[in-house]
Structures are given as structure tokens and as C-alpha cells.
PAZAPA-4460 file (N, C-alpha, C; in steps of 0.05 Angstrom, whole numbers, plus 32768, in hexadecimal, padded with zeros to 4 digits):
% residues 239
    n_x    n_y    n_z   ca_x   ca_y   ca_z    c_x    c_y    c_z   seq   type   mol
   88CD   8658   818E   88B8   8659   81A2   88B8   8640   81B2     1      X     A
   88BA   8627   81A0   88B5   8610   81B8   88D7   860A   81C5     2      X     A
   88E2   8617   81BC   8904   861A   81CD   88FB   8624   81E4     3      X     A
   88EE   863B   81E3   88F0   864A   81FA   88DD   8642   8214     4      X     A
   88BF   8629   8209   88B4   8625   8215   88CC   8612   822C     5      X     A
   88CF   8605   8217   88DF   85EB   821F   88F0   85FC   823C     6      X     A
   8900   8615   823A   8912   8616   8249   8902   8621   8262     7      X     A
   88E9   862D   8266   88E0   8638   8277   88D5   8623   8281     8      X     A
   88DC   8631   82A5   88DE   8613   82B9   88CE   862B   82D4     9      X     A
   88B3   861F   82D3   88A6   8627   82F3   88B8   8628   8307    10      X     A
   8898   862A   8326   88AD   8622   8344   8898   85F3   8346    11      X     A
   88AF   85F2   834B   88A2   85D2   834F   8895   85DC   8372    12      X     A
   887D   85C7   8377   8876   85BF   8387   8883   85C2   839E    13      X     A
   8894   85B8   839A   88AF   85C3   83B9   88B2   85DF   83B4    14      X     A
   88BB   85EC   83A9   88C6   85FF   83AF   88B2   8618   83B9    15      X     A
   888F   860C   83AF   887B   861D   83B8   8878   8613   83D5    16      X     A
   8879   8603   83D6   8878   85F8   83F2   888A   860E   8406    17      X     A
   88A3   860B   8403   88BA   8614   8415   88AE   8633   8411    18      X     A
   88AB   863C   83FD   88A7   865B   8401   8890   8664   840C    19      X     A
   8879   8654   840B   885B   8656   8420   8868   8656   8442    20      X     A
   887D   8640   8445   8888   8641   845A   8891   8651   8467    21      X     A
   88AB   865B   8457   88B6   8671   8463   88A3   8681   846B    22      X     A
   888E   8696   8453   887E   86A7   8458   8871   86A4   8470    23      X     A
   8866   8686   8475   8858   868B   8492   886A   8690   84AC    24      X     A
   8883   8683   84AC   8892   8686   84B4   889A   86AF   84C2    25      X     A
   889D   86B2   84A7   88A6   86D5   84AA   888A   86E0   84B4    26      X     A
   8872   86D2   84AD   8860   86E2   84B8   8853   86DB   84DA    27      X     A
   885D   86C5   84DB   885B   86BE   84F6   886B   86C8   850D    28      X     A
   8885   86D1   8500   8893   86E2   8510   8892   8706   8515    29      X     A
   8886   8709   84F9   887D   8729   84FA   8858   872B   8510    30      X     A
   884E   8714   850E   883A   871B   851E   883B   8715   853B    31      X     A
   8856   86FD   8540   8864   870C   855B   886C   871C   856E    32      X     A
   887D   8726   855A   888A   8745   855B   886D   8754   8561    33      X     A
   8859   875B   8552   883D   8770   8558   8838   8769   8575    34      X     A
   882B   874C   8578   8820   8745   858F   8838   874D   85A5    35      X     A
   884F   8745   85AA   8859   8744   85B5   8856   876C   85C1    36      X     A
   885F   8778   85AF   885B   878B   85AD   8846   879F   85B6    37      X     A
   882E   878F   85AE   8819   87A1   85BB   8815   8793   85DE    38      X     A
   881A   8784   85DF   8819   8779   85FA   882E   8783   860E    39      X     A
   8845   878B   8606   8858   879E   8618   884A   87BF   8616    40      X     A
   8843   87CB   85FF   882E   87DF   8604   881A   87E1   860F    41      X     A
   880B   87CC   861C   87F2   87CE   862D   8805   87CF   8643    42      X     A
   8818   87BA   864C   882A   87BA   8660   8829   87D2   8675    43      X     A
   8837   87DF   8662   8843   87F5   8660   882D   8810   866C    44      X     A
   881B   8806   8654   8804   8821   865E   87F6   8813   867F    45      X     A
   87F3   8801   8687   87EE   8803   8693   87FE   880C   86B0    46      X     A
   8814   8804   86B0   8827   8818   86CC   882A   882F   86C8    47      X     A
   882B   883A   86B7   8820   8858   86AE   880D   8863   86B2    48      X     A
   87F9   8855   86B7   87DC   885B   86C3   87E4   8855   86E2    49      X     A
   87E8   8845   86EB   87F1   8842   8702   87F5   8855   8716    50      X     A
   880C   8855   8706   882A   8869   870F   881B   888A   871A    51      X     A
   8805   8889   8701   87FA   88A3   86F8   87EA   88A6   8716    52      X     A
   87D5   889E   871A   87C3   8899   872F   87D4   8898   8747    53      X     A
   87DD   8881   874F   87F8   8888   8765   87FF   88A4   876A    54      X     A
   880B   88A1   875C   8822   88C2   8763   880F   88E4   8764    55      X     A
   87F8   88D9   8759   87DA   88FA   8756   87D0   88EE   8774    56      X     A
   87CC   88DF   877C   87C3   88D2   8793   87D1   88DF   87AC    57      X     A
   87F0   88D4   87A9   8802   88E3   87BA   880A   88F9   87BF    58      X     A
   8807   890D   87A5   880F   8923   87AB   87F6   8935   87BB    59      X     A
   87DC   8928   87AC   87C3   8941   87C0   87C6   8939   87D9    60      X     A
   87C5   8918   87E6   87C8   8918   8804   87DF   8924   8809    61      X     A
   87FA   892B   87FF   8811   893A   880A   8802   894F   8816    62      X     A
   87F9   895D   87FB   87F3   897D   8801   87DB   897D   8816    63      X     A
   87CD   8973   8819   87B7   8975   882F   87C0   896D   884D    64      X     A
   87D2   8956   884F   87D7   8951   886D   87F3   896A   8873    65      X     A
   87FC   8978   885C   8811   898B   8860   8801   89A5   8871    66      X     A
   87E3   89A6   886B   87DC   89C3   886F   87D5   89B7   8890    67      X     A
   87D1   89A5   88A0   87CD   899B   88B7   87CE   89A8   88CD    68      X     A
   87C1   89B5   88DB   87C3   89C9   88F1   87C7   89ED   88DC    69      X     A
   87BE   89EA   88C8   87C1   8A06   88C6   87A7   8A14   88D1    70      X     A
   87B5   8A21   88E1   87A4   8A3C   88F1   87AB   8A5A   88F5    71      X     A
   87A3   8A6A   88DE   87B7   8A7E   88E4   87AB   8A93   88E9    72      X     A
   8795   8A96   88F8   8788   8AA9   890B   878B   8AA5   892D    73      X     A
   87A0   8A85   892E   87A0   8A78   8948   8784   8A78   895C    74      X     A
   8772   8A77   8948   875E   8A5D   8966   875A   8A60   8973    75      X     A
   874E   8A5F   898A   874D   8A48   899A   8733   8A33   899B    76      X     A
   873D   8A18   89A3   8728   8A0F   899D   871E   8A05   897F    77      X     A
   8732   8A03   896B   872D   8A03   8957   8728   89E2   894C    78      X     A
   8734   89D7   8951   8736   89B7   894A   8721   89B3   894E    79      X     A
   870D   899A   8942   86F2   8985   8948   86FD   8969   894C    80      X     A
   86ED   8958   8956   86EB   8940   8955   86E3   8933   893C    81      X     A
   86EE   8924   8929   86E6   8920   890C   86CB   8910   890D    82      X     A
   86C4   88FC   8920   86B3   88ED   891B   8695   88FA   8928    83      X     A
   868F   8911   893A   867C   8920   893A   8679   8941   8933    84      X     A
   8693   8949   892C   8697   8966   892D   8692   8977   8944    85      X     A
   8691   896A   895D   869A   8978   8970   86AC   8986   8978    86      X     A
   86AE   899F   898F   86CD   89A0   898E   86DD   8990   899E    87      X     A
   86F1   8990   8990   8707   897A   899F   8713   8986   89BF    88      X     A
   8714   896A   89D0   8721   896E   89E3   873B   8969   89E7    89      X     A
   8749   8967   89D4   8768   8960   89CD   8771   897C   89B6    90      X     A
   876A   8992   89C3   8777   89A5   89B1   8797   89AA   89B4    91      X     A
   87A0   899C   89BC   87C6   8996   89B5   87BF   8983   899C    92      X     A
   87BB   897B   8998   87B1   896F   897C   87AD   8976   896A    93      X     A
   87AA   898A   8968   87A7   89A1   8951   8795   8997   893B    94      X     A
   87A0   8998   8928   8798   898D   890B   87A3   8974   8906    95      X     A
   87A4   8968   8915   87AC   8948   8912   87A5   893E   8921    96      X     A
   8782   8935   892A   8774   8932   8933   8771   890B   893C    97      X     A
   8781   8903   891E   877B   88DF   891C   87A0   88D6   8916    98      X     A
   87A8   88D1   8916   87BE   88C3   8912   87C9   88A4   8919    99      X     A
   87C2   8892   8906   87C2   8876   890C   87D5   886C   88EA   100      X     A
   87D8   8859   88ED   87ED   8849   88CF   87DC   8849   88B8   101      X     A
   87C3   884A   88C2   87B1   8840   88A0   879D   8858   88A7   102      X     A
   87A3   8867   88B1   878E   8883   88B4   8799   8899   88BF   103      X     A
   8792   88B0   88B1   8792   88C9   88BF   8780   88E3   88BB   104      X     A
   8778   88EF   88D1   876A   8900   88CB   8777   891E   88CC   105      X     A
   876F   8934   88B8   8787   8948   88BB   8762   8965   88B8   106      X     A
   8770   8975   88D0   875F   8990   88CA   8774   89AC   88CC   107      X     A
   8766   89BF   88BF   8774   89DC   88BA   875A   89E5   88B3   108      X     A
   8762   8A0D   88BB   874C   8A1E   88AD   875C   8A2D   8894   109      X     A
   874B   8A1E   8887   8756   8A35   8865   874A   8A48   8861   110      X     A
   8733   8A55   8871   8722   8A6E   885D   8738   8A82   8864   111      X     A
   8742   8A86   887E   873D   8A82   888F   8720   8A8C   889E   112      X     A
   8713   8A84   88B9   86FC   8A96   88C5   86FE   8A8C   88E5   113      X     A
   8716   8A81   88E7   8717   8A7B   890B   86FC   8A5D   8906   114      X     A
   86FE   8A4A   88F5   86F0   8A39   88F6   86EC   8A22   88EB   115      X     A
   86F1   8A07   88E6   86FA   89F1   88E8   86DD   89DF   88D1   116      X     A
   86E8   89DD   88C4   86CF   89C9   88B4   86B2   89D7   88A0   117      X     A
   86AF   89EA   88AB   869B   89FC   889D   86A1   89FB   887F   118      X     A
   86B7   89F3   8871   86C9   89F9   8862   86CE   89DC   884F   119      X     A
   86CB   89D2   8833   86CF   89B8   882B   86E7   89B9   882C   120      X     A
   86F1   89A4   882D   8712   89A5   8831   8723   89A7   8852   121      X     A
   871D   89AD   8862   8723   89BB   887D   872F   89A3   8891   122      X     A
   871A   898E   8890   8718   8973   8896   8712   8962   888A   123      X     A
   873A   8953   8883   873E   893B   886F   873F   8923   8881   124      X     A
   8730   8909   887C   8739   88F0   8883   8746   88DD   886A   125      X     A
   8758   88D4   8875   8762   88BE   8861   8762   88AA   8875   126      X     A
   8759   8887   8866   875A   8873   8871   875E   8861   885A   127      X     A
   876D   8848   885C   877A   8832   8852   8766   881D   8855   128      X     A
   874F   881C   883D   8743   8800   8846   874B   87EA   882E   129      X     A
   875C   87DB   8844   8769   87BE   8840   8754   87AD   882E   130      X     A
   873A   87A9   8843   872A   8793   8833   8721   8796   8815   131      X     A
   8724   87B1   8810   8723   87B9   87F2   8733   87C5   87E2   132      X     A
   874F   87C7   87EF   8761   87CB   87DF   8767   87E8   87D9   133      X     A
   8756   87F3   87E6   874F   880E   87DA   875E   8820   87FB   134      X     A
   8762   8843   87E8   8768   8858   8803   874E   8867   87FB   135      X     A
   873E   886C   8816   8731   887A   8817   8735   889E   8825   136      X     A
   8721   88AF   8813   8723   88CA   8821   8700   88D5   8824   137      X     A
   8708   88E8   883A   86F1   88EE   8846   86F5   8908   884A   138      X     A
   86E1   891A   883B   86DC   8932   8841   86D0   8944   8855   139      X     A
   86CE   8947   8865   86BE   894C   8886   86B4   895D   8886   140      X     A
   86A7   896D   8888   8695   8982   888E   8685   8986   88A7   141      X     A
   8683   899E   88AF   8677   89A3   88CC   8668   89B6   88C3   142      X     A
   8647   89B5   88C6   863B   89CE   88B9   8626   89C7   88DC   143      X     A
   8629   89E7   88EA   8623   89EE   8902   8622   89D7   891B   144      X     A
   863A   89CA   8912   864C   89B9   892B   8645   89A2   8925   145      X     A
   8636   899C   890D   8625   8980   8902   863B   8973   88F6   146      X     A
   8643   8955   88F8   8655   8954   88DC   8644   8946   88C5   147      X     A
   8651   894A   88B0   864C   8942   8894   8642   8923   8898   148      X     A
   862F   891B   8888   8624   88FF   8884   8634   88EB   886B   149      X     A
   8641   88FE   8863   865A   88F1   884F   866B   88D9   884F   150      X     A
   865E   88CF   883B   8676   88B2   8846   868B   88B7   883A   151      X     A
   86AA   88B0   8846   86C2   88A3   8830   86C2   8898   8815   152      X     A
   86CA   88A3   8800   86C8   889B   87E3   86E8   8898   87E4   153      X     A
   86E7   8882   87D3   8709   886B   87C4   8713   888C   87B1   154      X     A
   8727   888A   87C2   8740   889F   87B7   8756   889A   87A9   155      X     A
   8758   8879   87B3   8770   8872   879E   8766   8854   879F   156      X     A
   875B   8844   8789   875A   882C   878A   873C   8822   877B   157      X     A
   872B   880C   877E   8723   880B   8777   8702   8812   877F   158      X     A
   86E8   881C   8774   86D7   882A   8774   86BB   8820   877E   159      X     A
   86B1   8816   8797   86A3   8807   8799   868A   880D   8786   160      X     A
   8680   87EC   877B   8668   87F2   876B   866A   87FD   8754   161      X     A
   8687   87FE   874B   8692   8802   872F   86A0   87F7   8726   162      X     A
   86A4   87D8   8724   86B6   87C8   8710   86C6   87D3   86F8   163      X     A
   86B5   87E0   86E7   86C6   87E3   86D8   86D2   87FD   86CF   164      X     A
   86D2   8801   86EB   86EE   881B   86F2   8707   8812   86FE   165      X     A
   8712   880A   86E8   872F   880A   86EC   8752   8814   86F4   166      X     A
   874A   880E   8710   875B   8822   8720   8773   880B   8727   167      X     A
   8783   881A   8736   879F   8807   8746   878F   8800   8767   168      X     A
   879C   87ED   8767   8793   87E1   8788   87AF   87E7   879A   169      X     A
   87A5   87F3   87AB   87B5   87FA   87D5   87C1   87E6   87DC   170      X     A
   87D4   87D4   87D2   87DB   87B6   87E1   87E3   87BB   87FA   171      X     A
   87F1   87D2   8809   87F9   87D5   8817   8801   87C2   8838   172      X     A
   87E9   87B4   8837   87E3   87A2   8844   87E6   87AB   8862   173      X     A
   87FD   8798   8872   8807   879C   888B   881A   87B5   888E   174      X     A
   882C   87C1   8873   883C   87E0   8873   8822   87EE   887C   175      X     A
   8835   8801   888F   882A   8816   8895   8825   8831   8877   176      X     A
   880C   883B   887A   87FF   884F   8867   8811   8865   8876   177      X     A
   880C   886C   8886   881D   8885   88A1   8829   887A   88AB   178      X     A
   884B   8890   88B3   885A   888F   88C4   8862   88AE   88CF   179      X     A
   8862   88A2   88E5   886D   88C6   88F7   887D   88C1   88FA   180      X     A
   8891   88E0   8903   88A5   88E5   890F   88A5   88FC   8916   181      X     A
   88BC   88FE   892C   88B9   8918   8943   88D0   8931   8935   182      X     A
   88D3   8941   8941   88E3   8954   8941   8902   8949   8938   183      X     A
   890B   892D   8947   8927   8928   893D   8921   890E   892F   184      X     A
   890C   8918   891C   890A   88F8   8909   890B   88E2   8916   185      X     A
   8907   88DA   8925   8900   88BF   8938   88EA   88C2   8932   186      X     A
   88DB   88A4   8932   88C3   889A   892A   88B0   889E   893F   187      X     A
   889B   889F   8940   8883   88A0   8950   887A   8885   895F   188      X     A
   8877   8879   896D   8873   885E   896F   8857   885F   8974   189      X     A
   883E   884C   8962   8830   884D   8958   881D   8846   8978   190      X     A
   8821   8839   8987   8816   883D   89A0   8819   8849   89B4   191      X     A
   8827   8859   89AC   8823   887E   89B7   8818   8891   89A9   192      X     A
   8807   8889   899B   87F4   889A   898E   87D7   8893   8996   193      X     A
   87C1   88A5   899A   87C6   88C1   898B   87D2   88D6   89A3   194      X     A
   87DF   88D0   89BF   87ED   88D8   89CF   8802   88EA   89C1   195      X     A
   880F   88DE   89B3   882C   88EB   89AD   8821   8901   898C   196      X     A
   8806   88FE   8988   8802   8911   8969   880F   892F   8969   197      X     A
   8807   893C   8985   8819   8959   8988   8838   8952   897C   198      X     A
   8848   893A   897F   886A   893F   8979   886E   8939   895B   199      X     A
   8856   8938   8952   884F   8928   892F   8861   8944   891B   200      X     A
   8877   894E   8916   8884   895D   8902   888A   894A   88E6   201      X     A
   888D   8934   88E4   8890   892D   88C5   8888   8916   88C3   202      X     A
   886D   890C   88AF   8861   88FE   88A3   8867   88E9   8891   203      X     A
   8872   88CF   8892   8874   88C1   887B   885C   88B1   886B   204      X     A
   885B   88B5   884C   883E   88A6   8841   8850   8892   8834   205      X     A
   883D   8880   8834   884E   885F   8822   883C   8856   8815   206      X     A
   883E   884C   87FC   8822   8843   87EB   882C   882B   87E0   207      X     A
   881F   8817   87E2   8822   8805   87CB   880E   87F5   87C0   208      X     A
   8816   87F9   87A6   8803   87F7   878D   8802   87F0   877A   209      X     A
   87EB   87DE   8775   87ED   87C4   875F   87DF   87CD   8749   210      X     A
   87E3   87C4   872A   87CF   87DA   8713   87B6   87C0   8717   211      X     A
   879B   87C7   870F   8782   87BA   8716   8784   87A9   8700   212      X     A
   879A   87A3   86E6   879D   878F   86D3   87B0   877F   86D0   213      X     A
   87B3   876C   86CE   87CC   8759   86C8   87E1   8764   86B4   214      X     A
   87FA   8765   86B2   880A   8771   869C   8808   8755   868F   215      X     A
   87FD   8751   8672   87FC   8741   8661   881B   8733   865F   216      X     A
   882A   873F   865E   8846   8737   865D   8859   872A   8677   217      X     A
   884E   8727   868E   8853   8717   86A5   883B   870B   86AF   218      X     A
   881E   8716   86B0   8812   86F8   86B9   8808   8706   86D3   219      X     A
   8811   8725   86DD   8811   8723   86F1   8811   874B   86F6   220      X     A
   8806   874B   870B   87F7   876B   870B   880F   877B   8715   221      X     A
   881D   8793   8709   8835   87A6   8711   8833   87B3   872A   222      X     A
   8841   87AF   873B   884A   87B4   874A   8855   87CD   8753   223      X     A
   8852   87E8   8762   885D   87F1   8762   8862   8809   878C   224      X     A
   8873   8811   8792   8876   8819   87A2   887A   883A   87A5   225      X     A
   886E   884B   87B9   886F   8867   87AF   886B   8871   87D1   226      X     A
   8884   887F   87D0   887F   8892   87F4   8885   88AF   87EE   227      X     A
   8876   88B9   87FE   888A   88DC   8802   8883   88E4   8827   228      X     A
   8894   88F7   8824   8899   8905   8840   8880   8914   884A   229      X     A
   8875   8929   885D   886C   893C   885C   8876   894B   8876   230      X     A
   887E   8966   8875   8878   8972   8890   8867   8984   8898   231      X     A
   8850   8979   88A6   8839   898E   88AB   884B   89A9   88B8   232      X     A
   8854   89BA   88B0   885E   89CF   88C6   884B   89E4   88D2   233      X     A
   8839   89E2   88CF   8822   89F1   88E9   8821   89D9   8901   234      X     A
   8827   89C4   88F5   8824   89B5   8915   8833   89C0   8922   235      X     A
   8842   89C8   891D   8857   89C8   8939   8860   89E1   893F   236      X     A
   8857   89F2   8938   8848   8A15   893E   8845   8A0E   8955   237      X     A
   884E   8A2A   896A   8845   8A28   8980   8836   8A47   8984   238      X     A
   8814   8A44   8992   8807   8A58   8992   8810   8A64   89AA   239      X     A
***
């Protein structure tokens, strides 16, 4: 018995030492790895949210400035003025009533009934406001030649009077939101509008868009860029 005490030998002092070490060691690296980890997953979710908003953004303005001049009882007289719901005295204008870089206004009759705005949806505005980062849309309505008292509500961006609705911001800045072009894809030159809106056959949208959080893992908010085409083809119907 006291042989055997004799031969049995602990960990000395050092060697508890070195192995407390290591351990923190291995665990300082495994809680790296997590952090690291969950911080490329917020990353992550957040351009995904982004991305998400962006691209649902783009596709409804596609489809709405696509329906642009639809009239398919042919009219006359059908177009309004967006800002009183009058009728318009630029009926070569059709349903593309506004056309500028950071705005446009688009009308069509969907019931159909030979009639312009009576209708939610009929008369879309989109506008680019810069100072807030935000794209705004505007639903128009004409109820017995009156228009709607409706303001523009944030369509893509952030929500006035709601901080903590966390959306992507419109950087877009000085890029144009709209670009025209005519029949042989030549561009529209922007001070020949709204003169030249009758030769308006294909639409370009350009977005660019920042996520409303910093990506933990650069320091710095994602970035991202998103266009598509449109061709209103009732514009360029001839009645």
C-alpha cells in the first residue's frame, strides 16, 4: 500500500496552469467562431431583407406604369390632370400624364367604364423624395371631377413618424429614378419633356438601395443596385 502511494504522482501546479490555458484558449476560439458567425448571419439577413423589399417594390411599379394609357373602349377625352382631376388638355398624353427623372405619373381605365380615376388604382404617382431617402406612391382618385385629399405614403424606404420601421433607404441621389426612350431606343432628352411624353414606348426604372442597418461585419450599410425595363404598349396605340 505505501509502494503504491509512493508511486502515485498528481498534475503539479504547472501543468494545471498550462491546461486552464489551453482551455481558455480553445474556448476563446470556439466563441469566435459563434460570434463571428452570428454576425455574418445578421449580415446576411439583412440584404435579404433588402434585396426582398427592393425587388417587391420593383416589380408592382413595373406592372402599374406597364398598364399606362390603357383604354380599351378608346375615349375621348379620357386622361385628367393629376394635380386637380380635371380633364387634361394634353390628351396626346395619354396615360402618361407626368414624366420627369424622380417622378412619374401613369393613368388607365381598368373597370373598364369610359372613365379615368373613379377607380383606386387608375391614377398612380410615383416620386423620389431625396430629402428622405424614401420613393413615394400616390394613389389618385377623382370622385365627380374632385381629386382625392390623399397624401403620398413611403413605398419603398423609410416611414415617416415610424423609426422603428426598418426599411432600406432610395440613395439614388443625382441617378435618374426614370429614363425614356422612343420607338428606336434612343433616349428621351429630359428637357423635352413633358413635350416629347406621346414618343415615351420604353421605360427604364433604376433603384439604389441602402439596408436601414449597418452590416455588423463591415461597419457599413449594403449596398445594393436594382433596374428593370418597362414597355407601356397602349401608349403607343393609335386611336
Amino acid at each position: 500500500m505505501n509502494a503504491q502511494r509512493k508511486g502515485a504522482r498528481g498534475f503539479t501546479l504547472v501543468e494545471l496552469v498550462m491546461a486552464i490555458a489551453v482551455g481558455l484558449v480553445l474556448l476563446a476560439a470556439v466563441m469566435t467562431a459563434v460570434w463571428s458567425g452570428q454576425r455574418s448571419s445578421v449580415g446576411i439577413e439583412r440584404k435579404v431583407s433588402a434585396n426582398q423589399d427592393a425587388r417587391a417594390a420593383l416589380e408592382i411599379m413595373a406592372t402599374e406604369i406597364r398598364m399606362a394609357s390603357f383604354n380599351p373602349l378608346a375615349t375621348v377625352n379620357l386622361w385628367r390632370v393629376p394635380a386637380d382631376c380635371s380633364i387634361s388638355g394634353n390628351q396626346n398624353r395619354k396615360g402618361i400624364q407626368e414624366a420627369t427623372a424622380t417622378a412619374i405619373t401613369v393613368e388607365m381605365d381598368l373597370e373598364p367604364d369610359g372613365n379615368c380615376g373613379n377607380l383606386v388604382g387608375e391614377i398612380i404617382r410615383y416620386e423620389y423624395d431625396a430629402a428622405n431617402l424614401r420613393l413615394n406612391r400616390e394613389a389618385i382618385t377623382c370622385a365627380a371631377g374632385v381629386r382625392s385629399p390623399l397624401a403620398p405614403i413611403s413605398f419603398l424606404g423609410p416611414v415617416s413618424g415610424h423609426p422603428e420601421v426598418r426599411s432600406v433607404e432610395v440613395t439614388n441621389g443625382a441617378l435618374p429614378v426614370f429614363r425614356y426612350y422612343d420607338g428606336t431606343g434612343a433616349p428621351i432628352d429630359y428637357a423635352n419633356l413633358p413635350n416629347d411624353i406621346p414618343r415615351i414606348r420604353r421605360i427604364e426604372i433604376s433603384l439604389l438601395v441602402s439596408s436601414a442597418d449597418v452590416d455588423p461585419n463591415t461597419g457599413q450599410k449594403a449596398q445594393m443596385a436594382y433596374s428593370t425595363s418597362v414597355v407601356p404598349r397602349n401608349h403607343g396605340i393609335q386611336f
